[in-house]
Backbone as CSV, one residue per row, in Angstrom:
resi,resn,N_x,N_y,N_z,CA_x,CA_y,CA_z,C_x,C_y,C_z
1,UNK,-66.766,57.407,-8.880,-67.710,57.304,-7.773,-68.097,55.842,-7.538
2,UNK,-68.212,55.063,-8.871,-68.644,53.565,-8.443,-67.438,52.956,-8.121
3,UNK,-67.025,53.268,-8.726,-65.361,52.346,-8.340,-65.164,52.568,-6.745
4,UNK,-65.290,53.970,-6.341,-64.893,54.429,-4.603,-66.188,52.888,-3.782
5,UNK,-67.039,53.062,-4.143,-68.180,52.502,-3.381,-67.593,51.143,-3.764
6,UNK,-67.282,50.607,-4.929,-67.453,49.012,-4.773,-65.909,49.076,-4.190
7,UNK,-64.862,49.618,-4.158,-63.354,49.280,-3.384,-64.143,49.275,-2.102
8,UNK,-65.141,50.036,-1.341,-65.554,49.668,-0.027,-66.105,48.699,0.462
9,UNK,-67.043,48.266,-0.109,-67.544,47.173,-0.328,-66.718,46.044,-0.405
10,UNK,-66.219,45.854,-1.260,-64.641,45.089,-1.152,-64.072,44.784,-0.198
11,UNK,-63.439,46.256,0.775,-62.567,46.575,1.838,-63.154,45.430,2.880
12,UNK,-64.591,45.906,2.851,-65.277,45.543,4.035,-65.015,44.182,3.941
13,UNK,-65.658,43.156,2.933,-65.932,41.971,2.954,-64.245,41.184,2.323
14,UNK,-63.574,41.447,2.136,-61.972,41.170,2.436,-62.374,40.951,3.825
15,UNK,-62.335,42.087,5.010,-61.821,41.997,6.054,-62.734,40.772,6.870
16,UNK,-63.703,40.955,6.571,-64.796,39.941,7.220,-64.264,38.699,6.698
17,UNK,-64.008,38.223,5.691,-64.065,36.950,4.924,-62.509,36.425,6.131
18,UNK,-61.861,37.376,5.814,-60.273,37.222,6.726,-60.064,37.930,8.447
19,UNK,-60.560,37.859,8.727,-60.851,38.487,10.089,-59.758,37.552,10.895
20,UNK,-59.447,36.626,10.426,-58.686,35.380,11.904,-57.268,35.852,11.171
21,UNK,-56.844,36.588,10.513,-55.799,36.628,9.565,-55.614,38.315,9.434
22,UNK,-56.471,39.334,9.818,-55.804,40.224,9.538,-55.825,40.774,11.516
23,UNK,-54.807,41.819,11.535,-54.840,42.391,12.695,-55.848,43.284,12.971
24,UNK,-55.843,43.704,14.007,-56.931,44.390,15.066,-55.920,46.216,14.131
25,UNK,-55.206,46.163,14.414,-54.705,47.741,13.776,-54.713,47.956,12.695
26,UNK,-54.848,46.871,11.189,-55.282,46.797,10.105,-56.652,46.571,10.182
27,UNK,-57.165,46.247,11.239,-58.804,46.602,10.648,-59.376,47.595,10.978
28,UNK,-58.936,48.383,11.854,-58.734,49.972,12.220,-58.212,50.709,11.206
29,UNK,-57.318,50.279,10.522,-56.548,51.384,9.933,-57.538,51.353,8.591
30,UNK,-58.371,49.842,7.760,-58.773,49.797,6.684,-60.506,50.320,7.316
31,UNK,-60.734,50.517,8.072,-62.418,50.651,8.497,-62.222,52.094,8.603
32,UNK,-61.399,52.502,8.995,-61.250,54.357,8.965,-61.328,54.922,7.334
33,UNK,-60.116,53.823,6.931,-60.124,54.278,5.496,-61.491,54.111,4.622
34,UNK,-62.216,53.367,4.783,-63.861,52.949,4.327,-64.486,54.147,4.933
35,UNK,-64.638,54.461,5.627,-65.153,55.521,6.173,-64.784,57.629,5.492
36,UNK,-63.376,57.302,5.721,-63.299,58.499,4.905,-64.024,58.126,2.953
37,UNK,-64.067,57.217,2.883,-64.351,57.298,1.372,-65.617,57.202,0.969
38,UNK,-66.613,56.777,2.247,-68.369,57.348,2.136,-68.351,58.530,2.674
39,UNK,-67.867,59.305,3.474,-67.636,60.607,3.446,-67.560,61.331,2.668
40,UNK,-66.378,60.648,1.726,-66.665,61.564,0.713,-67.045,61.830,-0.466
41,UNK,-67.619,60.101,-0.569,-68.616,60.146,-1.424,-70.324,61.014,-0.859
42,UNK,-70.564,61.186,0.215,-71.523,61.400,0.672,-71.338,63.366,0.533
43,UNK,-70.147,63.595,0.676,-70.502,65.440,0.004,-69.689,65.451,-1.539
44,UNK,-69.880,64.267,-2.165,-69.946,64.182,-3.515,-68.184,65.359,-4.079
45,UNK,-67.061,65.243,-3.229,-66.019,65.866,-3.270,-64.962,64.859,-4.509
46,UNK,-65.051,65.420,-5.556,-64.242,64.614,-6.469,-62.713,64.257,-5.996
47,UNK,-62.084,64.889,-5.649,-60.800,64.976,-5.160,-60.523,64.616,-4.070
48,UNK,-61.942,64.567,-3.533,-61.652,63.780,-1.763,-61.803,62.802,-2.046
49,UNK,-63.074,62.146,-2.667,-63.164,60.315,-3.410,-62.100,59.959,-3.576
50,UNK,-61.400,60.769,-4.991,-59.783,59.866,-5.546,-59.057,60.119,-4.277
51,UNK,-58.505,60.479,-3.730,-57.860,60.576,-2.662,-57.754,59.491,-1.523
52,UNK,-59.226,59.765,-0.915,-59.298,58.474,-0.232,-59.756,57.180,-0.866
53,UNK,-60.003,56.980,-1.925,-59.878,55.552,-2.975,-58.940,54.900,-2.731
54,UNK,-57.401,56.347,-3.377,-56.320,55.645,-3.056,-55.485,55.165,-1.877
55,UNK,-56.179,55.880,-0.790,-55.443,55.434,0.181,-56.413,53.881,0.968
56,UNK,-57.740,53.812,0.070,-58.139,52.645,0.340,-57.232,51.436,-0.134
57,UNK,-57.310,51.865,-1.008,-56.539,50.666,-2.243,-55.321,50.224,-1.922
58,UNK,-54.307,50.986,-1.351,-52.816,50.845,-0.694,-53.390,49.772,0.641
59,UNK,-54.374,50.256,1.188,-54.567,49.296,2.335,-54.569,48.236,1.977
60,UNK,-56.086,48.111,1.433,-56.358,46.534,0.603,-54.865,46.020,0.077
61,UNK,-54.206,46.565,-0.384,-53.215,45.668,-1.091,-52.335,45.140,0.097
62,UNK,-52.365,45.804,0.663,-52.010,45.734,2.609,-52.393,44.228,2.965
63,UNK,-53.239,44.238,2.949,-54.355,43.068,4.059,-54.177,41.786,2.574
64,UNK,-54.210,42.422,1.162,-54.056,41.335,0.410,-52.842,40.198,0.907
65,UNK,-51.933,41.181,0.877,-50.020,40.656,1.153,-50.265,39.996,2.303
66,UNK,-50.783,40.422,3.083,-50.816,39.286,4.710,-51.806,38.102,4.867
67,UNK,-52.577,38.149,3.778,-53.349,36.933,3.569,-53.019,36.191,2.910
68,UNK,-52.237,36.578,1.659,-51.678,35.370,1.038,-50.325,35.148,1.619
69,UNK,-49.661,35.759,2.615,-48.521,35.194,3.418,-48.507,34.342,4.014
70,UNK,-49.730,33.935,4.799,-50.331,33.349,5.701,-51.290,31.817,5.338
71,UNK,-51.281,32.311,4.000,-51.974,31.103,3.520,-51.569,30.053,3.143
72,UNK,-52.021,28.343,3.220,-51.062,27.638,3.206,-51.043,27.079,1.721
73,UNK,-50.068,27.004,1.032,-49.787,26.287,-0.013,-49.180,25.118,-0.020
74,UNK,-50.635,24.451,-0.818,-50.538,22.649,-0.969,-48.980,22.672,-1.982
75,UNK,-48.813,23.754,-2.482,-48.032,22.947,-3.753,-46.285,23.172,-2.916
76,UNK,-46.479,24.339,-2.033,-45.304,24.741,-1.282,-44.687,25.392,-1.715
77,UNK,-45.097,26.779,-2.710,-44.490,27.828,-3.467,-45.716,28.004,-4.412
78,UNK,-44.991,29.513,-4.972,-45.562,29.871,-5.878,-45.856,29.466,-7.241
79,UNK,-46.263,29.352,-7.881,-46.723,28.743,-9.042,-45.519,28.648,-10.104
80,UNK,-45.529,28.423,-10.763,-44.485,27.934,-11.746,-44.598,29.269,-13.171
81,UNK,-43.215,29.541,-13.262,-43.349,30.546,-14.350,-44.123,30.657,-15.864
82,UNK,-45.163,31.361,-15.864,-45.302,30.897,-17.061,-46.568,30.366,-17.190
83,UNK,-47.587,29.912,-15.887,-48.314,29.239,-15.576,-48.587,28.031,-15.771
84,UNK,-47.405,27.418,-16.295,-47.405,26.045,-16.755,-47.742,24.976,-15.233
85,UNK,-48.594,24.098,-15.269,-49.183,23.216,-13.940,-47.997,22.695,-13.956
86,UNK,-47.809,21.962,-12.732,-46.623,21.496,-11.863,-46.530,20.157,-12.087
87,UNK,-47.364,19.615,-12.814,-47.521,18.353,-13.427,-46.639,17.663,-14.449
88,UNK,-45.698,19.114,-14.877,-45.421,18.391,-16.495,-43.647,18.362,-16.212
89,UNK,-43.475,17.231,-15.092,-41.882,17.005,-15.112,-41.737,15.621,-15.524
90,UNK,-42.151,15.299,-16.414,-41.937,13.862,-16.632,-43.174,12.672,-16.814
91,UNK,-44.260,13.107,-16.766,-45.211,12.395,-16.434,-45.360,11.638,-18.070
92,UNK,-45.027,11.429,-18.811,-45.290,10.746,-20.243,-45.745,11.943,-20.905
93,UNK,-45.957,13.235,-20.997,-46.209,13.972,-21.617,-47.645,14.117,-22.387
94,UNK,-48.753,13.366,-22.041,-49.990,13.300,-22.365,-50.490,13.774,-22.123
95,UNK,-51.465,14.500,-22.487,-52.034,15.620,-21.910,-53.889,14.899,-21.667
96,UNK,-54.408,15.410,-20.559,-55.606,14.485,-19.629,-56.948,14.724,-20.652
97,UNK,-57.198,15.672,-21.378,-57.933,16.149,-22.401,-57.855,15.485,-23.734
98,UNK,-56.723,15.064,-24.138,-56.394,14.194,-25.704,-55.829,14.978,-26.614
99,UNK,-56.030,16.761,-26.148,-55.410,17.686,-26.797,-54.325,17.792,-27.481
100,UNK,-54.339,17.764,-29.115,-53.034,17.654,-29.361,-52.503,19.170,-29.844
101,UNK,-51.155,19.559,-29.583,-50.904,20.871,-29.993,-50.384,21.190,-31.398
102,UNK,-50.898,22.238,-32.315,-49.507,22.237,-32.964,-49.746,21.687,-34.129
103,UNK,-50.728,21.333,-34.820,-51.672,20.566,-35.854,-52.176,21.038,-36.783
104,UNK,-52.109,21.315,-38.034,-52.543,22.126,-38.829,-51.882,21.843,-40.415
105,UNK,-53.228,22.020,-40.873,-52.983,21.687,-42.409,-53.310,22.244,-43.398
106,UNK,-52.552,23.153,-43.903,-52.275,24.170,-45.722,-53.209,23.740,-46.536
107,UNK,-54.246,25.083,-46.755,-54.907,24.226,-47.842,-54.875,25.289,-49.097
């Protein structure tokens, strides 16, 4: 039941935050879906909640994919495998912290 209410909550303020970025038929299609899911949280229908949760959630992941399609990346791709920063092709290998790795002594 909390989970249904905060994915709406969510839904909603996704779409607001991205409004110049998502379409007029995705915000129809995700505001209907918000709607069936206080519905049915509102006659407290267990099986109608999960139901329309999930068909909230397929949306959202919807409107996720077209926002980060759309979005521009400084680095010009996706991140590097592994999460290693894009920094470490050569730069002297120093790390900006002093951090050394790998250090350790048997006692």
């Amino acid at each position: 039941r909390n989970t249904a209410e905060n994915a709406a909550y969510s839904a909603e303020k996704l779409v607001a935050d991205n409004e110049d970025k998502v379409t007029d038929e995705l915000k129809e299609e995700i505001n209907g879906h918000i709607e069936a899911v206080r519905t049915a949280l509102s006659r407290e229908d267990i099986e109608a909640i999960k139901s329309s949760y999930e068909t909230l959630q397929a949306t959202i992941q919807k409107v996720g994919e077209l926002v980060y399609a759309q979005a521009d990346d400084p680095e010009g791709g996706p991140p590097t495998e592994g999460g290693e920063a894009p920094g470490e092709d050569g730069e002297g290998g120093e790390d900006s912290e002093g951090t050394v790795e790998g250090e350790y002594r048997e006692v």
